[in-house]
C-alpha positions as CSV (number, residue, x, y, z in Angstrom):
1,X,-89.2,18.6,-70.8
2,X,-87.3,20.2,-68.0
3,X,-84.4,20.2,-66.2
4,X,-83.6,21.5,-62.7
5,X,-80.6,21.6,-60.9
6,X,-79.8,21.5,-57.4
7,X,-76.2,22.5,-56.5
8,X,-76.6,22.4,-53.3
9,X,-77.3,18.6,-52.9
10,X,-75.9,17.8,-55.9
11,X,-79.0,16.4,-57.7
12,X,-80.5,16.8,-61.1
13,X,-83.6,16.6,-61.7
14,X,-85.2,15.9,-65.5
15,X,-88.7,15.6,-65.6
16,X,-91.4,15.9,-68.5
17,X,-94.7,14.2,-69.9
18,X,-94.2,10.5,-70.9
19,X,-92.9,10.8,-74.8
20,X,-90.6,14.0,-74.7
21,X,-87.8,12.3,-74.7
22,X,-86.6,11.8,-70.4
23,X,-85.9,7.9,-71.4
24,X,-83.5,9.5,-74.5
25,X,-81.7,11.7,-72.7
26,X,-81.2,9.6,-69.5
27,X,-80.0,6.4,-71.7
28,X,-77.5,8.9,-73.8
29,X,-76.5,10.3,-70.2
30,X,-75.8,6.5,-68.7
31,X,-73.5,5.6,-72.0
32,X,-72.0,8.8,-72.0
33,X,-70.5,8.7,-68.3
34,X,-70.2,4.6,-68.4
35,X,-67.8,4.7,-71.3
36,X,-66.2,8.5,-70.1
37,X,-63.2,7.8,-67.7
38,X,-62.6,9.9,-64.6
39,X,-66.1,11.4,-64.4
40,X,-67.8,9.1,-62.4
41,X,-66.8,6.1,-60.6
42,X,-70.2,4.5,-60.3
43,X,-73.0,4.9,-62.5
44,X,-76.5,3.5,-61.5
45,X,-79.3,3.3,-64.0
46,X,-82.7,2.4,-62.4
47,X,-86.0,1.8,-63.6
48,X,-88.4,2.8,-61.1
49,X,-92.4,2.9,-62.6
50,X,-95.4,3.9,-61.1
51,X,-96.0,1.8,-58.1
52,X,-92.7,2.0,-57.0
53,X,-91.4,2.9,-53.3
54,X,-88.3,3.7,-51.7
55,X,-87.5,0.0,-50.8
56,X,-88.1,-1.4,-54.5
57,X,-85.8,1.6,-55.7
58,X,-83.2,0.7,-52.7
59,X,-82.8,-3.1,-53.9
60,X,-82.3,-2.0,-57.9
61,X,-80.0,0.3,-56.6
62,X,-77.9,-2.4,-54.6
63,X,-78.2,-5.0,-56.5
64,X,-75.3,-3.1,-58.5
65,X,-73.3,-3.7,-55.1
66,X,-74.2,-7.5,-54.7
67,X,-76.8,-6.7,-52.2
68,X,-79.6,-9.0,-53.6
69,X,-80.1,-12.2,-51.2
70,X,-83.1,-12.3,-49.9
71,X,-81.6,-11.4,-46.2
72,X,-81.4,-7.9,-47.6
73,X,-84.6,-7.4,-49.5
74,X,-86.3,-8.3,-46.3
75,X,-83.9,-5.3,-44.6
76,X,-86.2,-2.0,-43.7
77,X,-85.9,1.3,-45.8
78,X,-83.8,2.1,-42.4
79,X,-81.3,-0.9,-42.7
80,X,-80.9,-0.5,-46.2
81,X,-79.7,2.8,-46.3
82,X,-76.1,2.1,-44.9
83,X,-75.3,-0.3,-46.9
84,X,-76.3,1.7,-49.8
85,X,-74.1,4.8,-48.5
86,X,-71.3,2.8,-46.7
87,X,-70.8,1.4,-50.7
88,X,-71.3,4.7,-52.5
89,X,-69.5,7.4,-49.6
90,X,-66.1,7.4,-51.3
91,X,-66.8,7.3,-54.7
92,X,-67.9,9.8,-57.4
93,X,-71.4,8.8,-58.5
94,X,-74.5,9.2,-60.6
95,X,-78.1,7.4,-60.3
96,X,-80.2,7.8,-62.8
97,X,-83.9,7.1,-62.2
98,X,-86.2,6.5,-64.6
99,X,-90.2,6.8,-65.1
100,X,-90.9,8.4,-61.7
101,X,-94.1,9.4,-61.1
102,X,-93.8,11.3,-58.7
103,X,-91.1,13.6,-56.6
104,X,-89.0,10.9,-54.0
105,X,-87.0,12.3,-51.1
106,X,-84.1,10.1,-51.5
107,X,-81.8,11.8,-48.9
């Protein structure tokens, strides 16, 4: 298992075979900052698999902002990605994604 941080972006990455332990330490690091005050306002815990794209990982992501009709799962990548940012801009937050296969750019 590994773990690389990005301070310029502000994004930590933990990767590592399946079995290692990335599950562990991601579900410790989601009850940890859920039930710590004053460290993060927001904390999103996704599941994302191997056939995954940006647009599945998009509606797990706002469906913890109420954006779930089916008006905005039929929303582009594009369209999506304000409302995800106009909800998450003024607020401390963490996502945590889980079971990637393989390296997303998410910016």
């Amino acid at each position: 298992m590994e773990l690389h941080v990005d301070k310029d972006v502000g994004i930590i990455g933990l990767y590592g075979l399946g079995g290692v332990g990335t599950t562990t330490l991601l579900t410790k690091l989601n009850n940890k900052f859920s039930t710590t005050p004053n460290v993060f306002e927001v904390v999103i815990w996704a599941l994302v698999s191997k056939d995954s794209d940006v647009g599945k990982i998009q509606d797990r992501i706002g469906g913890n902002f109420g954006f779930s009709d089916d008006s905005w799962k039929n929303k582009s990548v594009d369209q999506k990605a304000p409302d995800i940012y106009g909800a998450l801009r003024n607020k401390r937050f963490i996502v945590l994604l889980d079971d990637l296969w393989e390296r997303l750019d998410l910016n």
